[in-house]
C-alpha positions as CSV (number, residue, x, y, z in Angstrom):
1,X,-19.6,7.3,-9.6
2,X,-22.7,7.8,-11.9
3,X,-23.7,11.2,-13.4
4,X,-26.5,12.7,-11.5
5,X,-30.1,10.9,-13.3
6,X,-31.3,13.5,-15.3
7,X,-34.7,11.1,-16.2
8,X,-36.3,8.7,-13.9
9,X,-35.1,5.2,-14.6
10,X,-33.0,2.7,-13.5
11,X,-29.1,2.8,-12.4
12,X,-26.3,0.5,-11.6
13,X,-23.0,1.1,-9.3
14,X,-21.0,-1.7,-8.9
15,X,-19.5,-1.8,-5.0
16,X,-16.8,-3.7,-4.2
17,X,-16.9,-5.9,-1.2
18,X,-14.4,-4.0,1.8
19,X,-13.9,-6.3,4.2
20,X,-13.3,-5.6,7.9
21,X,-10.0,-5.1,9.3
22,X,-8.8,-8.0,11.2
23,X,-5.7,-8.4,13.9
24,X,-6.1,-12.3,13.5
25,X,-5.2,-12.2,9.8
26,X,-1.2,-12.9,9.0
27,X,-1.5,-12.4,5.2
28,X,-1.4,-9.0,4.9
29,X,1.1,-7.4,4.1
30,X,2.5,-3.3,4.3
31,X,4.7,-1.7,2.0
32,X,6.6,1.6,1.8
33,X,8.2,3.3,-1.4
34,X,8.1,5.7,-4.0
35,X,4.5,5.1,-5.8
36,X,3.6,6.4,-9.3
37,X,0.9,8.9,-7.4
38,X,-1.6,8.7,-4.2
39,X,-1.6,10.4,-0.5
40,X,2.4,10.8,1.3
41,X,3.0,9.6,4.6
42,X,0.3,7.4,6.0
43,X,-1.2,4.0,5.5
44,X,-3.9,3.7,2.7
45,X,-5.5,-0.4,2.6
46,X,-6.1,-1.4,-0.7
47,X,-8.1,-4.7,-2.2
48,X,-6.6,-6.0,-5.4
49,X,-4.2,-5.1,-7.8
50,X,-6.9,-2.7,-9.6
51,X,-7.7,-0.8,-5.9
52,X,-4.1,0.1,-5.8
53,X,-4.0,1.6,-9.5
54,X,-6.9,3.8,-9.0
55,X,-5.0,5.1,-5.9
56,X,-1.5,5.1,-6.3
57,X,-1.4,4.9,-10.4
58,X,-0.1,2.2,-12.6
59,X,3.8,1.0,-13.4
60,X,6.9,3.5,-13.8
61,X,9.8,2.2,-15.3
62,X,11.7,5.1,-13.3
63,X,10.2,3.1,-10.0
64,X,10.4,-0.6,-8.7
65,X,8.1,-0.6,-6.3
66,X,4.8,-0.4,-8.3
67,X,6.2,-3.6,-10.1
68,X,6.7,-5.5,-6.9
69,X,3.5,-4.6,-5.4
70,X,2.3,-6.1,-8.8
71,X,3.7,-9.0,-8.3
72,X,2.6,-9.0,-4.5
73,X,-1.2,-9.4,-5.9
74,X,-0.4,-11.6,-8.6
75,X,1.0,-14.2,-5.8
76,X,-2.3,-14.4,-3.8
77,X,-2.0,-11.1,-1.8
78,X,-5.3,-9.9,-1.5
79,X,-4.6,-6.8,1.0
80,X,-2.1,-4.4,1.3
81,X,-1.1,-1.6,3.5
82,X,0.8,1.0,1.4
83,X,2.5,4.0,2.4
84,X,3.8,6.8,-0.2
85,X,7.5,8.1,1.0
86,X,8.1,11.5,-1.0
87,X,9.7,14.6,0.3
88,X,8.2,17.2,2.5
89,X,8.4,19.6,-0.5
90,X,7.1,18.2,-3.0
91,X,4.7,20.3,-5.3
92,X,1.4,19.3,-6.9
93,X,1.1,20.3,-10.3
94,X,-1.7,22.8,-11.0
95,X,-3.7,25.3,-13.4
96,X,-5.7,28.3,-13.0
97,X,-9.1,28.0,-14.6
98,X,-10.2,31.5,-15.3
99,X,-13.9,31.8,-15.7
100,X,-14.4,35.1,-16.4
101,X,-12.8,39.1,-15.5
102,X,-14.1,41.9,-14.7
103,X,-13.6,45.8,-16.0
104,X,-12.4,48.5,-13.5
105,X,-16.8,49.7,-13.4
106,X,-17.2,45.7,-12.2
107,X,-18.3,44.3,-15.4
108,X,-17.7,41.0,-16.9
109,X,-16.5,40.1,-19.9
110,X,-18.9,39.0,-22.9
111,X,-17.9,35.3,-22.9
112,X,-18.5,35.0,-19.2
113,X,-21.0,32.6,-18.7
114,X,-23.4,34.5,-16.2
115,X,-26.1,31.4,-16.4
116,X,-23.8,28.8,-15.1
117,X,-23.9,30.4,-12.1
118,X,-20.3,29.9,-11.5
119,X,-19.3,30.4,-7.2
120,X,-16.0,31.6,-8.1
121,X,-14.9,33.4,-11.1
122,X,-11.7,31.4,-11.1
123,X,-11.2,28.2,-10.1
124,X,-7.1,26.3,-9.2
125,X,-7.4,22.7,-10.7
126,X,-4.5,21.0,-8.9
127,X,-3.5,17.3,-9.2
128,X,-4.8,14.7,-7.0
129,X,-1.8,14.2,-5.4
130,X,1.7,15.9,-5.1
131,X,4.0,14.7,-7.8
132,X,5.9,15.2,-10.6
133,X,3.3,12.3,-12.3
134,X,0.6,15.3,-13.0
135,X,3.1,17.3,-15.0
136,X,1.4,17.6,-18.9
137,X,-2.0,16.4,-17.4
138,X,-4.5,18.3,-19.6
139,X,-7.9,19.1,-18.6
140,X,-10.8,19.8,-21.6
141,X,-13.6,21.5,-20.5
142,X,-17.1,22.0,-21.9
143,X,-19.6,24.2,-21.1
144,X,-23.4,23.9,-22.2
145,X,-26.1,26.2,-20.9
146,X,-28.5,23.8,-22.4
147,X,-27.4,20.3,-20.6
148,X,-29.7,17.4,-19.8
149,X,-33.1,18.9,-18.4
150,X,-32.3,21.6,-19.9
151,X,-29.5,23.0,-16.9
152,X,-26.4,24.5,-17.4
153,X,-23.8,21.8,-17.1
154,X,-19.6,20.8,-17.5
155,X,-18.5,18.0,-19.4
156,X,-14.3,17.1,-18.1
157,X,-12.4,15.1,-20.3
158,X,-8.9,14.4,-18.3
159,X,-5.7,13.2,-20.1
160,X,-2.6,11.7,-17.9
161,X,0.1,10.0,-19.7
162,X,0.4,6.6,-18.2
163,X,-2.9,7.0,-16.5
164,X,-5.9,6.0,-17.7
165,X,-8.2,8.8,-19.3
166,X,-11.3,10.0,-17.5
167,X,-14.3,11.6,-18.8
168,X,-17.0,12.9,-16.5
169,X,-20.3,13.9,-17.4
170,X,-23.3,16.0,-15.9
171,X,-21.3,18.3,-13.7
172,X,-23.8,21.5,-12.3
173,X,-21.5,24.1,-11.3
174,X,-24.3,26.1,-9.8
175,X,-24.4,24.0,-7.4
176,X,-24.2,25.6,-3.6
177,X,-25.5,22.5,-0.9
178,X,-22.9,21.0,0.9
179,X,-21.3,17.9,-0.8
180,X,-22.9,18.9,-4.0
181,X,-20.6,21.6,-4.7
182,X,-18.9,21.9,-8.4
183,X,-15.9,20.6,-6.0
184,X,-17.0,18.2,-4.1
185,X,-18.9,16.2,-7.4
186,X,-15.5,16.3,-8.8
187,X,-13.6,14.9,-6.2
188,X,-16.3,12.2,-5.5
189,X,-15.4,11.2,-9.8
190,X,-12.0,11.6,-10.6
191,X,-9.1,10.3,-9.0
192,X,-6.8,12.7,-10.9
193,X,-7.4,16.2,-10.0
194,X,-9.2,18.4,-7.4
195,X,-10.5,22.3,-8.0
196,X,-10.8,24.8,-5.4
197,X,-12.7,28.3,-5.9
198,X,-10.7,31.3,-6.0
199,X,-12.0,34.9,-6.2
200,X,-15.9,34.9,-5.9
201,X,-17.7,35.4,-8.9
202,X,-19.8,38.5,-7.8
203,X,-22.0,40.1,-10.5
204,X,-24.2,43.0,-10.3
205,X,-27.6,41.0,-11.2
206,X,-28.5,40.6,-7.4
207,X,-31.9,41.9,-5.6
208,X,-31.5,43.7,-2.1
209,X,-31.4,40.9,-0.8
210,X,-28.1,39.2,-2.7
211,X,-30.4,36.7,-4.6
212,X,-29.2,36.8,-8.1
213,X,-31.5,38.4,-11.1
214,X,-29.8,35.1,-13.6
215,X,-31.8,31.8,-13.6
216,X,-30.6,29.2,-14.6
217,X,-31.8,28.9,-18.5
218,X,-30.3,32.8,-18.5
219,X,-33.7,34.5,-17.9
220,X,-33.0,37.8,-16.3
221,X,-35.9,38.7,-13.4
222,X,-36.8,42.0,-12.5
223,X,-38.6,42.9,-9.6
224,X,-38.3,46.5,-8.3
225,X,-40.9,48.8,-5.9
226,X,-41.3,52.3,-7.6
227,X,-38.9,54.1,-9.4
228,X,-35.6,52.4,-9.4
229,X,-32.8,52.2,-11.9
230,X,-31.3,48.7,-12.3
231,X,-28.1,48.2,-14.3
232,X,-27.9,45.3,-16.6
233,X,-24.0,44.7,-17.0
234,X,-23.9,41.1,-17.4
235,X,-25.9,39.3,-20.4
236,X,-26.5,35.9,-19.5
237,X,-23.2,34.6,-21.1
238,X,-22.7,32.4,-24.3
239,X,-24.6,29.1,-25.0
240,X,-21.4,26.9,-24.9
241,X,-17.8,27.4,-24.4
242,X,-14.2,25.1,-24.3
243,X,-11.7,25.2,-22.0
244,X,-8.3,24.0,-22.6
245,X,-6.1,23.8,-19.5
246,X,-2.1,22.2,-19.0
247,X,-1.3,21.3,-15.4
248,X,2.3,22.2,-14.2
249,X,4.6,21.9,-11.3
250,X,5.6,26.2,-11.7
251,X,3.0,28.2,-9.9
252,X,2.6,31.3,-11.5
253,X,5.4,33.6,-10.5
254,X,7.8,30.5,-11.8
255,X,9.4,28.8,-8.9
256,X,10.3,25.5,-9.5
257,X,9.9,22.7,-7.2
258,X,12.6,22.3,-4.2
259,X,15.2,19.6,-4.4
260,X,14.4,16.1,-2.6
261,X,15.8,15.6,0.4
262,X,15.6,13.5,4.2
263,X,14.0,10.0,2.4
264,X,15.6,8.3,5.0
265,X,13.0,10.3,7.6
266,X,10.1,9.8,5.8
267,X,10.6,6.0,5.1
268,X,11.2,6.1,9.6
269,X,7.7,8.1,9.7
270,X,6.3,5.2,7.2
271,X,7.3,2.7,9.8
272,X,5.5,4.4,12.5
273,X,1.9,5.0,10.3
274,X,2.2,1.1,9.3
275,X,2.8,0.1,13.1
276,X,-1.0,1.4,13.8
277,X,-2.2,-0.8,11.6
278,X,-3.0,-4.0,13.5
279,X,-3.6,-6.0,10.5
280,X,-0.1,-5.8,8.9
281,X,2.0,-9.1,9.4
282,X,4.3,-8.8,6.8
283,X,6.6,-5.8,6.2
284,X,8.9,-4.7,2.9
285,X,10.7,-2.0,1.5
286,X,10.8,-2.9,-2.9
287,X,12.1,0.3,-3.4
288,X,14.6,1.2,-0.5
289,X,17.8,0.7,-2.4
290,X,16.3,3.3,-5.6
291,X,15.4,5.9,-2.8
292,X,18.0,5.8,-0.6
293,X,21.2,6.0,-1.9
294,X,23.5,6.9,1.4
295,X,24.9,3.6,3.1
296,X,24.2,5.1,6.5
297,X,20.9,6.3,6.1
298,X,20.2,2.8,4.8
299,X,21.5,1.2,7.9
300,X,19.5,3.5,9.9
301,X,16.4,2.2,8.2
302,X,16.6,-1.3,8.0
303,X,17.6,-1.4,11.5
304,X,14.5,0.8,12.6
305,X,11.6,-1.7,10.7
306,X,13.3,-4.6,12.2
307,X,14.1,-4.0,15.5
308,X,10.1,-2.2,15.8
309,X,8.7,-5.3,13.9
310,X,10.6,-7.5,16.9
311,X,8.9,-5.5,19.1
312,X,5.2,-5.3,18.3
313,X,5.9,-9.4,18.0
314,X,3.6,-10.2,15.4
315,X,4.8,-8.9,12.5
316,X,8.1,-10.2,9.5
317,X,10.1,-8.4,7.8
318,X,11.4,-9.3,3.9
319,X,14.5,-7.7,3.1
320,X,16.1,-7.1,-0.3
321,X,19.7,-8.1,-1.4
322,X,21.7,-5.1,-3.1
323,X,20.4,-4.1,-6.8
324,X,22.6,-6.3,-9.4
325,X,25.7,-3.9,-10.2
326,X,27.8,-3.1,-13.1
327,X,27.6,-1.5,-16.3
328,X,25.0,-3.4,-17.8
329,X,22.8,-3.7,-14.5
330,X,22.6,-7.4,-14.9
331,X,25.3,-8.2,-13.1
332,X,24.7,-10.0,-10.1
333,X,26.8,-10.0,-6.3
334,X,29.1,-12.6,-5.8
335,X,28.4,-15.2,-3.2
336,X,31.1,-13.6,-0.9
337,X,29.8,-10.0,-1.5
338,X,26.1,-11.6,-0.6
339,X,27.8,-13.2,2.7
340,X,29.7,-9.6,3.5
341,X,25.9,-7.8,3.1
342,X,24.0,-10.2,5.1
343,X,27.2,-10.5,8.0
344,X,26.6,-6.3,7.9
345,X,23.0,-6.8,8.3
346,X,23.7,-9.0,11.8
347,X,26.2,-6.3,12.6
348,X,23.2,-3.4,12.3
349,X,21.1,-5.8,14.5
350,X,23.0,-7.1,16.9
351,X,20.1,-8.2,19.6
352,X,19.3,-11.9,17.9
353,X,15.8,-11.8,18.9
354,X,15.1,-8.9,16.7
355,X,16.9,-10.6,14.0
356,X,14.1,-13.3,14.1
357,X,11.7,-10.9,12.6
358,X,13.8,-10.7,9.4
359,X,14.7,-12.7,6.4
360,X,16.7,-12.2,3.4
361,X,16.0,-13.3,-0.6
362,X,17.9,-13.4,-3.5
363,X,17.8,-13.0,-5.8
364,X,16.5,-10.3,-8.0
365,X,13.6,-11.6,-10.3
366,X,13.0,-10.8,-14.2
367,X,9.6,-9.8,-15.0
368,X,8.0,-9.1,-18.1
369,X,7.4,-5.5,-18.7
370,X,4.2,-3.9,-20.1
371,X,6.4,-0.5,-20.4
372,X,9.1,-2.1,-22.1
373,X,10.4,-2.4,-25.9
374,X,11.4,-4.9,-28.2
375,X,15.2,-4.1,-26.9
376,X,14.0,-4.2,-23.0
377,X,10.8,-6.4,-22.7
378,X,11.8,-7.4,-19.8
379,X,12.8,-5.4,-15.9
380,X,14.8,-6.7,-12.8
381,X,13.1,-6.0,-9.9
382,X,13.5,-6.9,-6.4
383,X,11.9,-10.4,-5.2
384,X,10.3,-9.0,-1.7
385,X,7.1,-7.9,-3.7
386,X,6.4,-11.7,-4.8
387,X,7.8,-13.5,-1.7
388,X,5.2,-11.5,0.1
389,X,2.5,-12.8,-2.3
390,X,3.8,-16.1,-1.9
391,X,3.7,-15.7,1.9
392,X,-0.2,-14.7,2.1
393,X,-1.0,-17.4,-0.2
394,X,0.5,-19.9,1.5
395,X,-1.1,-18.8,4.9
396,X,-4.7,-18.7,3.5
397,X,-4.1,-22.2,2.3
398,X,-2.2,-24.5,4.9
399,X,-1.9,-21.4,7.5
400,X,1.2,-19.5,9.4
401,X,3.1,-23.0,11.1
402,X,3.9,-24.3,6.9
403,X,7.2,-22.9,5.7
404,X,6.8,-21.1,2.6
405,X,8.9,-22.5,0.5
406,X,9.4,-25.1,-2.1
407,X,6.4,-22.7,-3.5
408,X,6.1,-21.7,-6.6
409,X,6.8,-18.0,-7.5
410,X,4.1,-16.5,-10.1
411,X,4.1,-13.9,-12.3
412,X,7.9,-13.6,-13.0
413,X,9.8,-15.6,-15.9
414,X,13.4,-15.8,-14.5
415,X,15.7,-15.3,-11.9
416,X,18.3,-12.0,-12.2
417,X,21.3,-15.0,-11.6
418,X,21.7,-18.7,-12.0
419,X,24.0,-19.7,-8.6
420,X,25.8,-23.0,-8.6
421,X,24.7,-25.8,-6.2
422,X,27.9,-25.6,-4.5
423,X,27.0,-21.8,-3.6
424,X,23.9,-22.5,-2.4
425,X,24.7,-24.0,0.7
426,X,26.5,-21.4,2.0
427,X,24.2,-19.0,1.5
428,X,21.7,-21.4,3.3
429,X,23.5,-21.9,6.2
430,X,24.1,-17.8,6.6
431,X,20.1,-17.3,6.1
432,X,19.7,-16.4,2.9
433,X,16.6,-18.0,1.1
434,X,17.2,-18.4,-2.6
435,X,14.8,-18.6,-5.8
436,X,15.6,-21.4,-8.2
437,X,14.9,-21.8,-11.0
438,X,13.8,-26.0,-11.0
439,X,13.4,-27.4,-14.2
440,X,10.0,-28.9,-15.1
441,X,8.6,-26.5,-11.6
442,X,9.5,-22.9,-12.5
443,X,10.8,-20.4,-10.1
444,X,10.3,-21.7,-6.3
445,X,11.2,-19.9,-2.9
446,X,14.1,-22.4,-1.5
447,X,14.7,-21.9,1.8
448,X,12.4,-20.4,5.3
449,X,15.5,-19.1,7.3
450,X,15.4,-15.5,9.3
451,X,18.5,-13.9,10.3
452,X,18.9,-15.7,13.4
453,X,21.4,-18.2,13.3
454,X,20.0,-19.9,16.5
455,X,18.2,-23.1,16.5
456,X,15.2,-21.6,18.5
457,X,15.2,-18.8,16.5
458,X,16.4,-19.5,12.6
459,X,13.1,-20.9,10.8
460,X,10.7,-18.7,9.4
461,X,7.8,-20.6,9.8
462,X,8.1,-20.9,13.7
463,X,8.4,-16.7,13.9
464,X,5.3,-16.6,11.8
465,X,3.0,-19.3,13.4
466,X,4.2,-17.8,17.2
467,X,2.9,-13.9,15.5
468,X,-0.6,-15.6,14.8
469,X,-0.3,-16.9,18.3
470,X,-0.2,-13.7,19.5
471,X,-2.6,-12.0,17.4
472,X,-4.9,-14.3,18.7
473,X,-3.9,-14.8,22.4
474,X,-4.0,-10.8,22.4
475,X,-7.7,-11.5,21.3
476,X,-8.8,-13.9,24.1
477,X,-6.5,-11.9,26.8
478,X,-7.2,-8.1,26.1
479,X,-11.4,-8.7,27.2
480,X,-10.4,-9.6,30.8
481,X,-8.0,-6.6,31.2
482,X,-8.8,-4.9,34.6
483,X,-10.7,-7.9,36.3
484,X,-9.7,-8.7,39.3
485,X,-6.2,-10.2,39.7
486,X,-6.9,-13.8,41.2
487,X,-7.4,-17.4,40.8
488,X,-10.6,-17.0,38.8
489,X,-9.0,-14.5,36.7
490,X,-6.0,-17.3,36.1
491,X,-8.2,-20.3,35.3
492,X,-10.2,-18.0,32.7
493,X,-6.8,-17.3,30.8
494,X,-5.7,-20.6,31.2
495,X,-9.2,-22.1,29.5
496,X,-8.8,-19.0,26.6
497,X,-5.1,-20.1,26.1
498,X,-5.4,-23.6,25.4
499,X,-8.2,-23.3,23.5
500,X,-6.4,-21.3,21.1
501,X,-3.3,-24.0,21.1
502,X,-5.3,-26.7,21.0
503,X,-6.8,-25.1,17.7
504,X,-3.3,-24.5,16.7
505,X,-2.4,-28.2,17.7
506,X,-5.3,-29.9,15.9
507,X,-4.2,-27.4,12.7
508,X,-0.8,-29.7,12.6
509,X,1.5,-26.7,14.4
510,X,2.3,-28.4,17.2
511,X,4.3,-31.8,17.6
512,X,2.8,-34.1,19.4
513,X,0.3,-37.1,20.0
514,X,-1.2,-35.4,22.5
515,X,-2.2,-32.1,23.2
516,X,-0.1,-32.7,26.7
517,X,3.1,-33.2,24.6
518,X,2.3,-30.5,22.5
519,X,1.4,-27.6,25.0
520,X,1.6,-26.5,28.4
521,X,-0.1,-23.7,30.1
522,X,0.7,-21.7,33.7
523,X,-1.1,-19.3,34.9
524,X,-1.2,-19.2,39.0
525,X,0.3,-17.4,42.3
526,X,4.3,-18.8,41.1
527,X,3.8,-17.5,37.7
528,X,2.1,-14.3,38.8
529,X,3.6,-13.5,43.2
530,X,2.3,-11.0,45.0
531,X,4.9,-8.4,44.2
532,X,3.6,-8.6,40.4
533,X,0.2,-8.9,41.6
534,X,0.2,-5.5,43.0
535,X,1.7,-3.6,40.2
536,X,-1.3,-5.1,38.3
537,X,0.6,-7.6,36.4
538,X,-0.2,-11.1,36.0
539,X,1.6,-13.7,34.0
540,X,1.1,-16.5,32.1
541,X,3.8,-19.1,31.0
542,X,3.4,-20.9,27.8
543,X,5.9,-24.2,26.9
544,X,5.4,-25.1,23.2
545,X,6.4,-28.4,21.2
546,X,7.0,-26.4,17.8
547,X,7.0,-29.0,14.7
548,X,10.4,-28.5,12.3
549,X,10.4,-28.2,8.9
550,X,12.0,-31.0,7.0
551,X,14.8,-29.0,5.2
552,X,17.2,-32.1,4.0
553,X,16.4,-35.8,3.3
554,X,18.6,-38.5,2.6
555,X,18.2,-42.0,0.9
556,X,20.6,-45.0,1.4
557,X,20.8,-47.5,-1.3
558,X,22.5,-50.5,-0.9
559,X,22.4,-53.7,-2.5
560,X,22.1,-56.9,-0.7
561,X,24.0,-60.9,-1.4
562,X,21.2,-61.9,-2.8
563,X,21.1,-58.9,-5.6
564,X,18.2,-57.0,-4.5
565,X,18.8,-53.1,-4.1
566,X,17.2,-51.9,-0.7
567,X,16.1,-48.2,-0.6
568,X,15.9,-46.6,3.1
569,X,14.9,-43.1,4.1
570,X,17.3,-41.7,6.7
C-alpha cells in the first residue's frame, strides 16, 4: 500500500493481475500442511511463488511443505489452493502497547501524547497469524507530533526473523472514519501484525458536548459561557516519543501455549474447505508424514482425500512414499518395503475406482537449500510438491489426455536414491511412478500409473483427461437443469456433449479417424425410461475410444544373407 499523499503529485501501486476462478482449468493444484504463517483451516488461492510468501511466509527448515510448494511454482504451477493445518489451540504471539496511564484524580502521565489523539490508551499488537513464527517479532515505534503536513503521525519499523522486514510510514492514529482507523491502515500495510484498542483513552480536555479541547498541532481551545472553571490536566504531550515492543506467545498472567494435538482432524477439515473449491484438480499432502506421526491416523487420512477426490470425479490425488529412514535420514526404503507401503495403501482403499484418483512417486528429491550451511546445503524433501508443478505445466502446454512423464523435473539437483534398473520394473508394474535421474536429461517423472491395477483404470493420463471432461460436460449440462425432461431436452445434451468431445477428439485425446470411432453419444427414452423420467432424472451414455500412452517400445535388428542389418520397430 502507499502512505497516505501528504502533497499533491503523482503515485504508483503496482496490481497484480487475479484472474477469475475457473472449474474448466485442470492445473491447479490444493495443498494442505503445516505453513511457516497465514490463516488455519480454510482455502486461501495464491498466484506465484511471491503471493504465497506474503501470505504464508517464506522456507522453514523445521517444515517440508513450504519447500515443496516451492518447487510446485518453480515447475509451472501458476495457482494454488492452500490450506494451513495447525491445532485448535494454537496461540498468536502478542504485546501490549501502553500509550499512556492515568493517576487515581484521572490524569495522565507527562509523556502521554494528548495531541495524537490516540482512541485507546492502550493498544494489543498481536501477530498476523497464530503461530509460534511471531515469537521475538519486535515492533519499533515512532511518534512525531510534527509529521508530514504538519499532523501527528506513527512511523512502524517491524522485525521477524526469517521474514522479511517492513517499515510503514504516515500512520494518523487520530484517525476515527471507518476503514481509516489507526487499525484498519495497519492491517491494509503489513502482513505481520494486527492492533486492536484496549481501554479508551478518555481525557478531561472535552467540551459539554465530548468534543475534545486538543487539536491536532496540541493547541488547547477554550470556549466556556460565564463563569466556569475548566481544569487543564493533560498538556498536549511530548513532541516525539519511541516505542520498543517484543511479541510473545505468554499473555500476561504467563500461561504458556497448550500442547498440539488432533492433526489428523484438522488435515480431514482441510479436505472438506478444498472440496469447495471448484478449481482444484490436483490434490497433495508435502507434509503429512512430518505432522502426523500415528500410523492409524495416517490411514484415516489418506483414505479420506482419496476416496472424496473419487467422488467429486474431477480431481487427483499425489501421494508421498515414507520419509527416507535411518540414522542419517538418507537412507532410502527398500524396494520390498516400497511394495509392502503401496500393497497397504490398496488395502486402506479397497473400492478400485477410488484408487484411480491416486498415484504414488518416489522418490524423495534433493533440493538446494537457501537455509542451509556449508555442512547441509542441501534438504530432502518429498517429490509431490514438483510432480504437481510438472502436472500443470504439462496441461497448459499439450493438455490433460498427455501423460506427464518423461518430463523433466525443475528446480531439484538429485534424487534422495539411485534404484537399479532391475528394481524399477517392479515398482512399475505395482504403480509406483519413479524419478530418474537420465544422464545428459536431468531428473524426469518415469512412469503415469494410479493405483489401479486395472487396464481401464491404471494410467494417469486417462483419469485426468476424463476430470476435464467432466469439468466441462458439468459446464454445458448444469444450464439446462430443470427444463423440461423430453426429446428436445435430449437432442440439446446430445449437440453440447459432442461438441465438447469432438473438441477433445480434434485435441488428439481420442483414437480414432473419425469422430464416429472415437465417440458415441445416447441420450433418449432407453437411456432415460419413464420411471427415471419421473424422479427428474435423465441420463446420458457416453462410449469413449481413449488413446494409450506408449509406455515400452521395442526394436528388432537382424541382419540379412546379403549383410545388410534391418532395423524394425515392433
Amino acid at each position: 500500500m502507499i502512505s497516505t499523499p501528504e502533497l499533491p503529485g503523482l503515485r504508483f501501486q503496482t496490481i497484480g493481475e487475479q484472474p477469475a476462478p475457473s472449474p474448466l482449468r485442470s492445473d491447479v493444484a490444493g495443498f494442505i500442511g503445516r505453513t511457516r504463517r497465514g490463516p488455519v483451516g480454510h482455502a486461501v488461492r495464491v498466484q506465484g511463488l511471491r503471493d504465497y510468501e506474503s501470505l504464508f511466509g517464506g522456507l522453514d527448515r523445521d517444515k517440508p511443505f513450504p519447500y515443496s510448494i516451492r518447487g510446485y511454482f518453480e515447475n509451472g504451477g501458476q495457482i494454488a489452493h492452500v490450506v494451513r493445518v495447525a491445532p485448535d489451540d494454537v496461540r498468536y504471539a502478542c504485546v501490549t502497547w501502553v500509550i499512556g496511564t492515568q493517576d487515581e484524580e484521572g490524569k495522565w502521565d507527562q509523556d502521554f501524547p494528548t495531541a495524537g489523539r490516540f482512541r485507546a490508551a492502550k493498544y494489543l499488537i498481536h501477530a498476523s497469524s497464530p503461530g509460534s513464527w511471531a515469537a521475538g517479532l519486535q515492533v519499533t515505534i515512532n511518534y512525531d507530533v510534527n509529521g508530514p503536513g504538519g499532523k501527528p503521525t506513527l512511523s512502524l519499523t517491524i522485525v521477524c526473523p526469517g521474514e522479511r522486514s517492513e517499515r510503514i510510514d504516515g500512520l494518523h492514529p487520530g484517525e476515527t472514519q471507518p476503514g481509516k482507523t489507526l487499525e484498519d491502515q495497519i492491517a491494509s500495510r503489513s502482513q505481520l501484525i494486527r492492533i486492536e484498542p484496549r481501554g479508551e483513552a478518555k481525557d478531561s480536555l472535552t467540551d459539554s458536548k465530548g468534543r475534545p479541547l486538543v487539536d491536532e498541532k496540541g493547541v488547547i481551545r477554550l470556549d466556556a459561557d460565564g463563569n466556569q472553571r475548566i481544569p487543564l490536566p493533560v498538556p498536549p504531550g511530548p513532541l516525539s516519543r519511541v516505542w520498543d515492543l517484543t511479541l510473545s506467545l505468554s499473555d500476561s498472567d504467563g500461561k504458556k501455549p497448550l500442547p498440539e494435538e488432533d492433526v489428523a482432524s484438522q488435515y480431514n477439515r482441510a479436505i472438506v474447505s478444498l472440496g469447495d473449491q471448484t478449481e482444484v484438480a490436483l490434490l497433495a499432502t508435502p507434509s503429512i508424514y512430518h505432522d502426523i506421526t500415528d500410523p492409524i491416523a495416517l490411514q484415516w487420512v489418506l483414505q479420506t482425500i482419496v476416496r472424496d477426490a473419487s467422488e467429486k470425479q474431477d480431481r487427483f490425488v499425489l501421494i508421498d512414499p515414507p520419509p527416507p529412514h535411518g540414522e542419517s535420514g538418507v537412507e532410502s526404503m527398500a524396494s520390498g518395503e516400497l511394495l509392502d507401503y503401496v500393497n497397504q495403501l490398496r488395502a486402506i482403499i479397497p473400492n478400485p475406482i477410488h484408487r484411480r484418483a491416486a498415484a504414488v512417486y518416489h522418490p524423495w528429491l534433493r533440493v538446494n537449500d537457501p537455509l542451509g550451511d556449508a555442512a547441509e546445503p542441501q534438504k530432502t524433501i518429498p517429490p509431490s510438491g514438483h510432480v504437481a508443478g510438472v502436472m500443470s505445466r504439462v496441461d497448459r502446454e499439450r493438455g490433460a489426455h498427455y501423460t506427464p512423464a518423461n518430463v523433466s523435473v525443475l528446480a531439484a539437483v538429485d534424487v534422495e536414491t539411485q534404484l537399479e534398473r532391475n528394481a524399477g520394473g517392479p515398482l512399475n508394474e505395482a504403480g509406483v511412478n519413479l524419478i530418474r535421474c537420465v544422464p545428459g536429461k536431468g531428473l524426469m517423472v518415469w512412469g503415469g500409473r494410479t493405483l489401479d491395477l486395472s487396464r481401464q483404470g491404471r494410467f494417469v493420463a486417462h483419469r485426468r483427461f476424463i476430470h476435464r471432461l467432466i469439468r466441462a460436460i458439468r459446464r454445458v449440462a448444469e444450464p439446462v437443469v430443470f427444463d423440461i425432461n423430453g426429446p428436445e431436452l435430449w437432442l440439446i445434451l446430445v449437440r453440447a456433449l459432442s461438441s465438447v468431445l469432438l473438441e477433445a477428439f480434434r485435441g488428439g485425446a481420442l483414437h480414432g479417424d473419425r469422430p464416429e470411432e472415437a465417440f458415441c453419444v445416447r441420450c433418449d427414452d432407453q437411456t432415460s425410461p419413464m420411471t427415471e423420467r419421473e424422479l427428474g432424472r435423465v441420463f446420458c451414455e457416453i462410449d469413449l475410444a481413449l488413446t494409450a500412452p506408449m509406455e515400452f517400445i521395442t526394436i528388432r535388428v537382424s541382419v540379412s544373407r546379403q549383410g545388410q542389418v534391418e532395423v524394425y520397430d515392433a
